[in-house]
mmCIF file as Biopython writes it, N, C-alpha, C and O atoms, coordinates in Angstrom:
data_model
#
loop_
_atom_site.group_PDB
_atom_site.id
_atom_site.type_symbol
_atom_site.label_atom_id
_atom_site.label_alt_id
_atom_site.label_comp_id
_atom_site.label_asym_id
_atom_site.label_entity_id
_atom_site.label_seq_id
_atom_site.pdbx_PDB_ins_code
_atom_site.Cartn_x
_atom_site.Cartn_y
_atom_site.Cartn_z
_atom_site.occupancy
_atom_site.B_iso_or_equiv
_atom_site.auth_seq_id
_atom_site.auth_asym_id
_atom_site.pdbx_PDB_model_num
ATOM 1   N N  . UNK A ? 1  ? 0.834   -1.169 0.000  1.0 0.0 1  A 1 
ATOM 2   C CA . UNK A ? 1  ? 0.000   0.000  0.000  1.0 0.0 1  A 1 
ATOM 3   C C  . UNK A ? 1  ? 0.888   1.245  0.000  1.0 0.0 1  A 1 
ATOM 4   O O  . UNK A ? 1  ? 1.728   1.245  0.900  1.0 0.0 1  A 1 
ATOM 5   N N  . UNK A ? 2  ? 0.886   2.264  -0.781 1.0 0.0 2  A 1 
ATOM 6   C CA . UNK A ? 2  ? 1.358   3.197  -1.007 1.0 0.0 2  A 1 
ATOM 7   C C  . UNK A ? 2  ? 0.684   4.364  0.070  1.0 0.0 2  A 1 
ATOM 8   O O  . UNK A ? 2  ? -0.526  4.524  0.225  1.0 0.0 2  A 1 
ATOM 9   N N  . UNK A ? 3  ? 1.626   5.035  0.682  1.0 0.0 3  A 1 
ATOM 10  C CA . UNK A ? 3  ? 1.492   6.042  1.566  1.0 0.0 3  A 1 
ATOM 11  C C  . UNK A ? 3  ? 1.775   7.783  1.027  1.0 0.0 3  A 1 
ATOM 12  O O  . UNK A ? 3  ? 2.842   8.382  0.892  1.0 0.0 3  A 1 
ATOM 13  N N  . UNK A ? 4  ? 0.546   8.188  0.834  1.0 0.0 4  A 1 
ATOM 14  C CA . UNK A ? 4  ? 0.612   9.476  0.767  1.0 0.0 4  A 1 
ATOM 15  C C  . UNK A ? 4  ? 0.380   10.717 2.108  1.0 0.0 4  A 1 
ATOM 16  O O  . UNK A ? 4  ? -0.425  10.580 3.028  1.0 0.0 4  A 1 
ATOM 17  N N  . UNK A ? 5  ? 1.317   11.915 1.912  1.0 0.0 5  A 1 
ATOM 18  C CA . UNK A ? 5  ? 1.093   12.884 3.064  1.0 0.0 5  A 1 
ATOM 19  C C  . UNK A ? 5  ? 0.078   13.637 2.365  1.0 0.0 5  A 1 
ATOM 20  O O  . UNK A ? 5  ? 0.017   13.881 1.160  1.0 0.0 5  A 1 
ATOM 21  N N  . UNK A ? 6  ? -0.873  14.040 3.484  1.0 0.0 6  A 1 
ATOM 22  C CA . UNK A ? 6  ? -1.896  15.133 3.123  1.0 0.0 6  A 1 
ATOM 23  C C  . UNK A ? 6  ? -2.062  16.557 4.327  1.0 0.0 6  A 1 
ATOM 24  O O  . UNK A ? 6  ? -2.084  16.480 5.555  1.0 0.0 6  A 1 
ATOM 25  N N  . UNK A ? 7  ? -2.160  17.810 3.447  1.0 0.0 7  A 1 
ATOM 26  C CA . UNK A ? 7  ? -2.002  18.488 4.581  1.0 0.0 7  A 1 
ATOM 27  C C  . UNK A ? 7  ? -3.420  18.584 4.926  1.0 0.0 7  A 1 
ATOM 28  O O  . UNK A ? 7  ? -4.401  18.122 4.344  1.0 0.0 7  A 1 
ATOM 29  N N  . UNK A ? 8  ? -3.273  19.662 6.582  1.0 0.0 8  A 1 
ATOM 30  C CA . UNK A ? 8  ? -4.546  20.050 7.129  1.0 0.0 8  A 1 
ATOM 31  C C  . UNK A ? 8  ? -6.032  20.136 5.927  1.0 0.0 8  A 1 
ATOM 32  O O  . UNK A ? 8  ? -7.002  19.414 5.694  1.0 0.0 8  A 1 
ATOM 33  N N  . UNK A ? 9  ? -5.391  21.717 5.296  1.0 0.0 9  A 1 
ATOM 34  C CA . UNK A ? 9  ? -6.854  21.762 4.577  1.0 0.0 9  A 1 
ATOM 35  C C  . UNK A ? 9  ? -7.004  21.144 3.502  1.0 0.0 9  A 1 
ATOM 36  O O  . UNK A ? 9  ? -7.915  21.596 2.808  1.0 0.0 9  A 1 
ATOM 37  N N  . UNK A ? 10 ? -6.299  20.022 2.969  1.0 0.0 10 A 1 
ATOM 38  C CA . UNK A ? 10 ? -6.992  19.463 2.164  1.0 0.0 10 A 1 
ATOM 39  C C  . UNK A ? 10 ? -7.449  17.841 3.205  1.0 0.0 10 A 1 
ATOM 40  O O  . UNK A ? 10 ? -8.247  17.039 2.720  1.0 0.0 10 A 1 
ATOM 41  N N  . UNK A ? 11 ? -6.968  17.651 4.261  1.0 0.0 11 A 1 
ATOM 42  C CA . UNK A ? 11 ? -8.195  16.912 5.436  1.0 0.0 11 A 1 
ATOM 43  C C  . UNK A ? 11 ? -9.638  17.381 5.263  1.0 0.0 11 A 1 
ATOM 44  O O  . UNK A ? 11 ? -10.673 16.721 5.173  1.0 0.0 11 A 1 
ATOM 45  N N  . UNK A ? 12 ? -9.454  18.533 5.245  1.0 0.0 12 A 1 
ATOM 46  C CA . UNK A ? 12 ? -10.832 19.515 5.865  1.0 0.0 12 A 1 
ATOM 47  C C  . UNK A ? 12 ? -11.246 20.001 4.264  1.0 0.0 12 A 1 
ATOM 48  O O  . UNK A ? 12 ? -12.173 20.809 4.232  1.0 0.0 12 A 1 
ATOM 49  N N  . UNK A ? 13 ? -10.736 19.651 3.094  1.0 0.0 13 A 1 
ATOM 50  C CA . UNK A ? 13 ? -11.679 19.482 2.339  1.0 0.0 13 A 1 
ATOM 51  C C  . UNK A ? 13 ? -12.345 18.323 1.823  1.0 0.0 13 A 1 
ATOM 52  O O  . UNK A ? 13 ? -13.482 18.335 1.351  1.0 0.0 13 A 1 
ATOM 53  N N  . UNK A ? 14 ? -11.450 17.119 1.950  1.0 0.0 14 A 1 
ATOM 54  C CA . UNK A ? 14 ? -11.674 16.107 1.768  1.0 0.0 14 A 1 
ATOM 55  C C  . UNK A ? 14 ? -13.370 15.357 2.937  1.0 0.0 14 A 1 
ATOM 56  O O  . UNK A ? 14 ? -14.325 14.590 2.820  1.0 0.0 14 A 1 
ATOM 57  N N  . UNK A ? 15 ? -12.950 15.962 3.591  1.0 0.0 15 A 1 
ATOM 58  C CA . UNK A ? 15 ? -13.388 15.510 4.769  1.0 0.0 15 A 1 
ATOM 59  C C  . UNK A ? 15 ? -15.284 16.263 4.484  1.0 0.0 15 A 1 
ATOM 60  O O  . UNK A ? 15 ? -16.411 15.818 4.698  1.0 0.0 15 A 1 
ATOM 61  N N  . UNK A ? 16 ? -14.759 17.502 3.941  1.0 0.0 16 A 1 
ATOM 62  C CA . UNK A ? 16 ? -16.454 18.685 3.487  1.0 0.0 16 A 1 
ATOM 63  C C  . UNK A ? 16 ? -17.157 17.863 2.348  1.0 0.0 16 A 1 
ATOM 64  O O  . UNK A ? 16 ? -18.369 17.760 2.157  1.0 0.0 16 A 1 
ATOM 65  N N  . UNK A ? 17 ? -16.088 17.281 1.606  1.0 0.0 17 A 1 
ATOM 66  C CA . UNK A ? 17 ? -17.194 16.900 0.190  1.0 0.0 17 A 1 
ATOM 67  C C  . UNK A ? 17 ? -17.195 15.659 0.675  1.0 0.0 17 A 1 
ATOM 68  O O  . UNK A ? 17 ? -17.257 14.963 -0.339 1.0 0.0 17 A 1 
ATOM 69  N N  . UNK A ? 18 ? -17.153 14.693 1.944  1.0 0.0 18 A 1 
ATOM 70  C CA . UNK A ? 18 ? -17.993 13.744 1.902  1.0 0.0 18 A 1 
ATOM 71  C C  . UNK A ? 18 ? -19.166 14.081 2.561  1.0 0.0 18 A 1 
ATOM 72  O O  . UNK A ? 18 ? -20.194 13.443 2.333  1.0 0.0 18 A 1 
ATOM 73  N N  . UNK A ? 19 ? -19.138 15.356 3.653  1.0 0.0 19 A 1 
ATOM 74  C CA . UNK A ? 19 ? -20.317 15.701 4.484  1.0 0.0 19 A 1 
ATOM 75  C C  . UNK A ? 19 ? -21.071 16.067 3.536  1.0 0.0 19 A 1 
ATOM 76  O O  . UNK A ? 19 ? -22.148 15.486 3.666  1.0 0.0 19 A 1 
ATOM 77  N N  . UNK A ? 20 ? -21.061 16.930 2.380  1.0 0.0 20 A 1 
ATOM 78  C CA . UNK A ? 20 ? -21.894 17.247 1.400  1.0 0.0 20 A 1 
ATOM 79  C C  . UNK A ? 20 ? -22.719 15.878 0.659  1.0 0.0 20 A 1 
ATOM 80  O O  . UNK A ? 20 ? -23.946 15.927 0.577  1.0 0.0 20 A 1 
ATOM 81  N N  . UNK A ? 21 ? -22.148 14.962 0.259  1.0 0.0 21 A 1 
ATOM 82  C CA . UNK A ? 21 ? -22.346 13.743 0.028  1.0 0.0 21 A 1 
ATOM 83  C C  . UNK A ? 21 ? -23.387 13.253 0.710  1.0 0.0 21 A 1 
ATOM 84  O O  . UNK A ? 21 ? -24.552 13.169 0.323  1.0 0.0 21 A 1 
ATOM 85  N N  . UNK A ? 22 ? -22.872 12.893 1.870  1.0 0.0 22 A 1 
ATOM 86  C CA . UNK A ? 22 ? -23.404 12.569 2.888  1.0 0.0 22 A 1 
ATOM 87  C C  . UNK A ? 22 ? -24.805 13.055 3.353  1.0 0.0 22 A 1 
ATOM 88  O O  . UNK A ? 22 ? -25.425 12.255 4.054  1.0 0.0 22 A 1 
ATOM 89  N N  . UNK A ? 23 ? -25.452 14.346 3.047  1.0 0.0 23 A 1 
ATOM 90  C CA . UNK A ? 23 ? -26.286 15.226 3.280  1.0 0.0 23 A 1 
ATOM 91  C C  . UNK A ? 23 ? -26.794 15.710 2.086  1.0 0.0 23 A 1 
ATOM 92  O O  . UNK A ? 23 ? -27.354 16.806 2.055  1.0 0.0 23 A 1 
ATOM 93  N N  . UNK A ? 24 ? -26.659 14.993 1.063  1.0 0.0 24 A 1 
ATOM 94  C CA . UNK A ? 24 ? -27.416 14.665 -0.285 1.0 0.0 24 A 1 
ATOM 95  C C  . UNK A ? 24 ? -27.986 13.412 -0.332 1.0 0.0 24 A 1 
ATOM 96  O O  . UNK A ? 24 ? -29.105 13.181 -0.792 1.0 0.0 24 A 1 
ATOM 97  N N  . UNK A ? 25 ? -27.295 12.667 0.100  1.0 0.0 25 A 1 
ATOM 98  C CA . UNK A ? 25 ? -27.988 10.967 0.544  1.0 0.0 25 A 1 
ATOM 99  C C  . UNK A ? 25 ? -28.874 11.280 1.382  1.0 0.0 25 A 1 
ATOM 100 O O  . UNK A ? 25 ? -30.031 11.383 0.973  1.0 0.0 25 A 1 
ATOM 101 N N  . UNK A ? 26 ? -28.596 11.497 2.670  1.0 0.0 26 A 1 
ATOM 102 C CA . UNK A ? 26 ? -29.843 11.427 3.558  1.0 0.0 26 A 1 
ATOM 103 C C  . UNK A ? 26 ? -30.949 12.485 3.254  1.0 0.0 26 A 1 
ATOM 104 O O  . UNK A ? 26 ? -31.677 12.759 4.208  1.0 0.0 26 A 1 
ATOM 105 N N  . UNK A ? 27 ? -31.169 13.070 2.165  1.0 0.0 27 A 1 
ATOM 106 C CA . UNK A ? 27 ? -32.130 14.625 2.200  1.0 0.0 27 A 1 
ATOM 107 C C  . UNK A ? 27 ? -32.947 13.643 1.316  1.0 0.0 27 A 1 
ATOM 108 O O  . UNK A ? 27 ? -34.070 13.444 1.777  1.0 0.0 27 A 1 
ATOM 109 N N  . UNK A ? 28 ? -32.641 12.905 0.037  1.0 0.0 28 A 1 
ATOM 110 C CA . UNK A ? 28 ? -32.863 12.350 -0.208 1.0 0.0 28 A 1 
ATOM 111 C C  . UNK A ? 28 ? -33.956 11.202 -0.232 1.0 0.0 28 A 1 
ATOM 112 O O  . UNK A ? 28 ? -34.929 10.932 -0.936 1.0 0.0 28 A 1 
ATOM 113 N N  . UNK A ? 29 ? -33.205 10.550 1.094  1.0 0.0 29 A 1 
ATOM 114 C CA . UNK A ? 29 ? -34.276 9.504  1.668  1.0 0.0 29 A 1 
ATOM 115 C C  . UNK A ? 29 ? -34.836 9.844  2.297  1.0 0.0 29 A 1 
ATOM 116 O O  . UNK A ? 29 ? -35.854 9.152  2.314  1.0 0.0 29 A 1 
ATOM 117 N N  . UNK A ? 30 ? -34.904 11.080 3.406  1.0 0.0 30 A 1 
ATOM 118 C CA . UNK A ? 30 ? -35.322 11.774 4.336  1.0 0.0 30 A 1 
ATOM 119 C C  . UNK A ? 30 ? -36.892 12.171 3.719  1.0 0.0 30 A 1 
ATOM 120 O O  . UNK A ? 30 ? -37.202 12.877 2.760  1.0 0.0 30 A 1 
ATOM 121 N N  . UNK A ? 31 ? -37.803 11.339 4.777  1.0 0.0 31 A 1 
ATOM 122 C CA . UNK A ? 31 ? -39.713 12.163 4.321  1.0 0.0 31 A 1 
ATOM 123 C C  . UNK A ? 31 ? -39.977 13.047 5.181  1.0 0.0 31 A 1 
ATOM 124 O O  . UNK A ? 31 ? -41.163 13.042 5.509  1.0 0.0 31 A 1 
ATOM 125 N N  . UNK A ? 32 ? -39.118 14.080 5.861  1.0 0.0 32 A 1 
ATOM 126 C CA . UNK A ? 32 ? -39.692 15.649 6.431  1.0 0.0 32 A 1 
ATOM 127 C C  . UNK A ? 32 ? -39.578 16.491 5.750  1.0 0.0 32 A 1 
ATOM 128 O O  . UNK A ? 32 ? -40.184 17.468 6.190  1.0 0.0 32 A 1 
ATOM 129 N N  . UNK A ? 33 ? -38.779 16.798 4.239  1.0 0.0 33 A 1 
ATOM 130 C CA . UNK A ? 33 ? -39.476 17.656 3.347  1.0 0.0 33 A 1 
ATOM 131 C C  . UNK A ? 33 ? -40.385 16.930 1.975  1.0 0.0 33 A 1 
ATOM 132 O O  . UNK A ? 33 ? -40.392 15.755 1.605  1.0 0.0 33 A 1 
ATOM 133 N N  . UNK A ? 34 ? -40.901 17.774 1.579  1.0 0.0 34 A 1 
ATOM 134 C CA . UNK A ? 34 ? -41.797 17.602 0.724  1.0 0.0 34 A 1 
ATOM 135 C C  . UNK A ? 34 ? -40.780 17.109 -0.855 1.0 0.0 34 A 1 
ATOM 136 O O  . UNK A ? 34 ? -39.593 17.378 -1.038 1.0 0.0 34 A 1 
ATOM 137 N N  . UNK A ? 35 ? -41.495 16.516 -1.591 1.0 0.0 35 A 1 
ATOM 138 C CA . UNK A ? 35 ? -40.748 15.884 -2.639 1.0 0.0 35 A 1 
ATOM 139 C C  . UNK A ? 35 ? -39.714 16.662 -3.458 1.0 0.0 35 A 1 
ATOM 140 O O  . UNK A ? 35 ? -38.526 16.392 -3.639 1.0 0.0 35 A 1 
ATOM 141 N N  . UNK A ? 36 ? -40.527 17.813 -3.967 1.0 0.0 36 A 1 
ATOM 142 C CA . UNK A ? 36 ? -39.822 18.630 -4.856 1.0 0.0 36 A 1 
ATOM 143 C C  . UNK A ? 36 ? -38.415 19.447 -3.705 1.0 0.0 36 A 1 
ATOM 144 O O  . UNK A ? 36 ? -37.245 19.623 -4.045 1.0 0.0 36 A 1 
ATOM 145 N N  . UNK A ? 37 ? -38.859 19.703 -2.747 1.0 0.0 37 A 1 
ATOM 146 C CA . UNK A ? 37 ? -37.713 20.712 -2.066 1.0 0.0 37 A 1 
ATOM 147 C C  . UNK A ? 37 ? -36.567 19.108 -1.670 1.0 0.0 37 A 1 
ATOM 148 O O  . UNK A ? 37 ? -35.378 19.425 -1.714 1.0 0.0 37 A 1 
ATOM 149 N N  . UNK A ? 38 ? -36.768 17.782 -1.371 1.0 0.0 38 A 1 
ATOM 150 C CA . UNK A ? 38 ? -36.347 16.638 -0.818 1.0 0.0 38 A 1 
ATOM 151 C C  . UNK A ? 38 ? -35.363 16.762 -2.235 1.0 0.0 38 A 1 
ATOM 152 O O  . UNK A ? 38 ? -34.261 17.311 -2.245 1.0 0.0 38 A 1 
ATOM 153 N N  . UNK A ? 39 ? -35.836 16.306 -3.079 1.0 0.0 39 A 1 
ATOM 154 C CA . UNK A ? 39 ? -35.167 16.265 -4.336 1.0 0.0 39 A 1 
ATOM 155 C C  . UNK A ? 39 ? -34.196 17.084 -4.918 1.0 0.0 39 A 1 
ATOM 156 O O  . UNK A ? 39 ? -33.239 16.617 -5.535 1.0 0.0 39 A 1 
ATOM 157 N N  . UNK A ? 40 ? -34.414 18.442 -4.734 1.0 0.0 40 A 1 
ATOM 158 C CA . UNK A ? 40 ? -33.688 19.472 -5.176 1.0 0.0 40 A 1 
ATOM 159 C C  . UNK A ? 40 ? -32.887 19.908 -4.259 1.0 0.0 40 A 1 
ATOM 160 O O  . UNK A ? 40 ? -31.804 20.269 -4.717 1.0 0.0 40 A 1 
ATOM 161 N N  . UNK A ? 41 ? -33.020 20.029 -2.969 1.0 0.0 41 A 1 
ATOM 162 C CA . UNK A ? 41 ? -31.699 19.684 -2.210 1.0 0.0 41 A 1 
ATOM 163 C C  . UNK A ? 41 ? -30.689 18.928 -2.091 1.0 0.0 41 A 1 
ATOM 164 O O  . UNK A ? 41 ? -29.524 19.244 -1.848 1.0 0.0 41 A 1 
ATOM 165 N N  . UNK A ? 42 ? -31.212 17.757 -2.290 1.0 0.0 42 A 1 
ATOM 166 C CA . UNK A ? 42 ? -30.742 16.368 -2.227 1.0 0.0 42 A 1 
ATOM 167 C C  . UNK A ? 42 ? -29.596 16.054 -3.391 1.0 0.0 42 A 1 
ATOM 168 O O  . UNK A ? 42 ? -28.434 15.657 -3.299 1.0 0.0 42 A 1 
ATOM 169 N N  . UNK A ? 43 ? -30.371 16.379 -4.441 1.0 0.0 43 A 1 
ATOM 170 C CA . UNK A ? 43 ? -29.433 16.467 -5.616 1.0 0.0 43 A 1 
ATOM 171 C C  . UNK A ? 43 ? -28.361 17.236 -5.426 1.0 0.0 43 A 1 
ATOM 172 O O  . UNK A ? 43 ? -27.250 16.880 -5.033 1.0 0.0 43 A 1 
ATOM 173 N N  . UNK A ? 44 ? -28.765 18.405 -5.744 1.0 0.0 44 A 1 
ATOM 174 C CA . UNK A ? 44 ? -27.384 19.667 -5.461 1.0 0.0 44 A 1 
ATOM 175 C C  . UNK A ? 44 ? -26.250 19.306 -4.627 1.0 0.0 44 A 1 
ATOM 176 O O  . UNK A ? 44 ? -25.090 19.578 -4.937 1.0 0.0 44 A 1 
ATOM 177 N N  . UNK A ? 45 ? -26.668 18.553 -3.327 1.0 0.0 45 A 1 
ATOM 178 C CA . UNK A ? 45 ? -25.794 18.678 -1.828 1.0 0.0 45 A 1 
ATOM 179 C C  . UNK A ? 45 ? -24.824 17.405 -3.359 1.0 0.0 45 A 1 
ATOM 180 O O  . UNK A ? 45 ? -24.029 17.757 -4.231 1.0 0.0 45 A 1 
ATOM 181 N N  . UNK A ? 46 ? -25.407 15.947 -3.048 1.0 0.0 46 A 1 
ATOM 182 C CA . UNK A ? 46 ? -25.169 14.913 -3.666 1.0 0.0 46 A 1 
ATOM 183 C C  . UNK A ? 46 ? -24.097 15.615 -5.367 1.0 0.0 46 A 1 
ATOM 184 O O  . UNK A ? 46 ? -22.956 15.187 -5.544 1.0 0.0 46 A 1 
ATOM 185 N N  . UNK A ? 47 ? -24.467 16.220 -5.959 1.0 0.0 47 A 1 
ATOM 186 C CA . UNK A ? 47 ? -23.524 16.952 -6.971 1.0 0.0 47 A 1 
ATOM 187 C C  . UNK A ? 47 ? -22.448 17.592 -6.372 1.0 0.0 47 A 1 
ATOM 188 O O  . UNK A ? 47 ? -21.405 17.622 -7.026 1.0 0.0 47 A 1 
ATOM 189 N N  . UNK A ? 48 ? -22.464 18.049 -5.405 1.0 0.0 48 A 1 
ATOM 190 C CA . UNK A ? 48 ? -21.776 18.950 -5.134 1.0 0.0 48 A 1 
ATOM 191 C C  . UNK A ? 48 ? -20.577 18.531 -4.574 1.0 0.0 48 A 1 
ATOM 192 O O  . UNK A ? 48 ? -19.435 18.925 -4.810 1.0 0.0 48 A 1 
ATOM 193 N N  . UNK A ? 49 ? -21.145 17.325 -3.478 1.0 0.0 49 A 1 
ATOM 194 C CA . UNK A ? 49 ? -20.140 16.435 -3.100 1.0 0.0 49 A 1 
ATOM 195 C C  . UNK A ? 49 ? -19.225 15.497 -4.071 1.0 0.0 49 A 1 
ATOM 196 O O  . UNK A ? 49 ? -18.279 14.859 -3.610 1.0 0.0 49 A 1 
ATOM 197 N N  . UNK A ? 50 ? -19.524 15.467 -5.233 1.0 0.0 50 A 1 
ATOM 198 C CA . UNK A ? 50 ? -19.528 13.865 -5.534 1.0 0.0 50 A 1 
ATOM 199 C C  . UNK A ? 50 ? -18.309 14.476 -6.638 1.0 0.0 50 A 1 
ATOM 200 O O  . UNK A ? 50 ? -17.289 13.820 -6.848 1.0 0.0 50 A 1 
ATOM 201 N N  . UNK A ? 51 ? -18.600 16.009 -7.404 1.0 0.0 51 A 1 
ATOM 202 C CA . UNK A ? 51 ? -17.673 16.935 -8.131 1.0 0.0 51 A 1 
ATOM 203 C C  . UNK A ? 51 ? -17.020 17.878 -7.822 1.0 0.0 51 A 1 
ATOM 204 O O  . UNK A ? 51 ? -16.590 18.749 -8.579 1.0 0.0 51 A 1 
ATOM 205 N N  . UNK A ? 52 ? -16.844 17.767 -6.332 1.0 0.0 52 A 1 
ATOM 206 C CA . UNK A ? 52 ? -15.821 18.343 -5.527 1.0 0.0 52 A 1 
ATOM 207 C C  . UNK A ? 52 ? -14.644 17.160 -5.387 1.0 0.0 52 A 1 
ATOM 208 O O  . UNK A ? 52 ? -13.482 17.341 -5.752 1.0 0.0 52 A 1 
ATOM 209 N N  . UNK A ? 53 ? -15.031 16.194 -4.928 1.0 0.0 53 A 1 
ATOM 210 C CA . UNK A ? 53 ? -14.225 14.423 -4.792 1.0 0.0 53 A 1 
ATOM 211 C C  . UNK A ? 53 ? -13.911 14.492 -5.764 1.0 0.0 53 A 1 
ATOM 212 O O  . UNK A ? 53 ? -14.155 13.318 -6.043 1.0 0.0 53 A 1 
ATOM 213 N N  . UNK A ? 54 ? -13.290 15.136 -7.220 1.0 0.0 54 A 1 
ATOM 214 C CA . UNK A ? 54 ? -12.464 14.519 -8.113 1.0 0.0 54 A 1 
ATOM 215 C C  . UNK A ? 54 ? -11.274 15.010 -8.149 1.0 0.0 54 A 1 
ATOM 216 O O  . UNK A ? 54 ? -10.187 14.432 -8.160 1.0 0.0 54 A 1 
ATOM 217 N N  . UNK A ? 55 ? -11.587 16.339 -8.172 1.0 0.0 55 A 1 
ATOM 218 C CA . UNK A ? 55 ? -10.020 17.173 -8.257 1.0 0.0 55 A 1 
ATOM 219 C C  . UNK A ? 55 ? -9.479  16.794 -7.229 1.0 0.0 55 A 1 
ATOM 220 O O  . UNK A ? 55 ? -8.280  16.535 -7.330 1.0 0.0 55 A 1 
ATOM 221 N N  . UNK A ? 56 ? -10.218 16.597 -5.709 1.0 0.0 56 A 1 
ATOM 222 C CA . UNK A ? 56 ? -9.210  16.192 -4.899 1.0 0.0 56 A 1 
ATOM 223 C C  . UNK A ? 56 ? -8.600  15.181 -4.727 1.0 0.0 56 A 1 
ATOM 224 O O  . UNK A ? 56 ? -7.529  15.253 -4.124 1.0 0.0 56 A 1 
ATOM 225 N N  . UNK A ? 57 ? -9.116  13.829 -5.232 1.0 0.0 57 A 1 
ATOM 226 C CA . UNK A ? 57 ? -8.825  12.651 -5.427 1.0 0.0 57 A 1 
ATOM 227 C C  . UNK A ? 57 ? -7.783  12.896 -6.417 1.0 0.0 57 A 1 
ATOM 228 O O  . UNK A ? 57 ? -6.696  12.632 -5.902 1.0 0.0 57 A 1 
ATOM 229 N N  . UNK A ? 58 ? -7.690  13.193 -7.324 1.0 0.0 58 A 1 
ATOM 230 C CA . UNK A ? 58 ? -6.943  13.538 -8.231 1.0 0.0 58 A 1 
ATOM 231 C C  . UNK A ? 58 ? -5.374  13.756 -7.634 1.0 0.0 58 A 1 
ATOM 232 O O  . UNK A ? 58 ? -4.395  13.039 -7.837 1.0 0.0 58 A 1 
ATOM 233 N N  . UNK A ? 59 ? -5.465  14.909 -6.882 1.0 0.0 59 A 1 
ATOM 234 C CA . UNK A ? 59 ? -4.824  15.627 -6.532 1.0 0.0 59 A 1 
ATOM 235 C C  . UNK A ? 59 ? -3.454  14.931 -5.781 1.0 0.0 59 A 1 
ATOM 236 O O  . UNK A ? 59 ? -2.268  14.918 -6.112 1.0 0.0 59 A 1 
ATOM 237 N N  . UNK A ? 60 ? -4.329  14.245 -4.381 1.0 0.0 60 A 1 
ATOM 238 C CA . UNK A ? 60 ? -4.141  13.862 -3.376 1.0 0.0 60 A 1 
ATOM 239 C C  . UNK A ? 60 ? -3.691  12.011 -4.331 1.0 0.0 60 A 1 
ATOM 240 O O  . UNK A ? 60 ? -2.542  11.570 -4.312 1.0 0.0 60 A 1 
ATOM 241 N N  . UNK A ? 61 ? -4.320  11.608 -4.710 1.0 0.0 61 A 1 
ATOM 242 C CA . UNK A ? 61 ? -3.329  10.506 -5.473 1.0 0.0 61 A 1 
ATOM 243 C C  . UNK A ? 61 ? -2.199  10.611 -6.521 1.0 0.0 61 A 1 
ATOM 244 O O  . UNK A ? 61 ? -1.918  9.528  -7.034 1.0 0.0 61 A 1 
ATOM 245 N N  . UNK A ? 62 ? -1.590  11.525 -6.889 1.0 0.0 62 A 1 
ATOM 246 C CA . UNK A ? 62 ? -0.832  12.048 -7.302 1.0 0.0 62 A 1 
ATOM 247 C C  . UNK A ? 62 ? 0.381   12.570 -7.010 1.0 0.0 62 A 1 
ATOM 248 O O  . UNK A ? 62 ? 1.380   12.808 -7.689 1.0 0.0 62 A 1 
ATOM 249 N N  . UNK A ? 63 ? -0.036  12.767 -5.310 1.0 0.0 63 A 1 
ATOM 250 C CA . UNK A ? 63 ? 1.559   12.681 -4.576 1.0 0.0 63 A 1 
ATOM 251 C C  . UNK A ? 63 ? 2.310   11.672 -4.599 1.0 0.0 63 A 1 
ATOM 252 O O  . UNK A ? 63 ? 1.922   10.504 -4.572 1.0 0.0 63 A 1 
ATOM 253 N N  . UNK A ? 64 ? 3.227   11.980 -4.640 1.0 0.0 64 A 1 
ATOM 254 C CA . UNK A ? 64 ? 4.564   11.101 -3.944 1.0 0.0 64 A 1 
ATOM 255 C C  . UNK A ? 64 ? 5.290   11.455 -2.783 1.0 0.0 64 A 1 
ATOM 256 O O  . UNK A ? 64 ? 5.904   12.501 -2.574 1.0 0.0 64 A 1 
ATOM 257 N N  . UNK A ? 65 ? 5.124   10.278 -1.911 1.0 0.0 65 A 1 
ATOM 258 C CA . UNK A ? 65 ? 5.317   9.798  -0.461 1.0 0.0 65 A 1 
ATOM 259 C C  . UNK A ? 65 ? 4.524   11.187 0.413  1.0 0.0 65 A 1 
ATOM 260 O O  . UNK A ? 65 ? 4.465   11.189 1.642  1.0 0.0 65 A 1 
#
């Protein structure tokens, strides 16, 4: 297994676009809002997370040691 260093804020971004993720999934499945606002939150958070995770993945696998 190959070991990469990562600094602080890219922890703390890495770490934001899964909460975004994360809070697109559950808005999602979540029945306390109504469909259309469930959906359109849900999506966005879920986009937002999911195309934030590339550049950093990118990024962050791309170091060496």
């Amino acid at each position: 297994m190959k070991e990469r260093t990562v600094t602080i804020p890219e922890l703390m971004l890495i770490g934001g676009t899964r909460v975004a993720l994360g809070l697109g999934i559950g808005l999602l499945i979540r029945d306390k809002l109504n469909k259309d606002q469930r959906k359109a939150a849900g999506l966005a958070l879920l986009i937002v997370g999911a195309v934030t995770t590339i550049p950093l993945a990118i990024e962050v696998l791309s170091k060496k040691g």
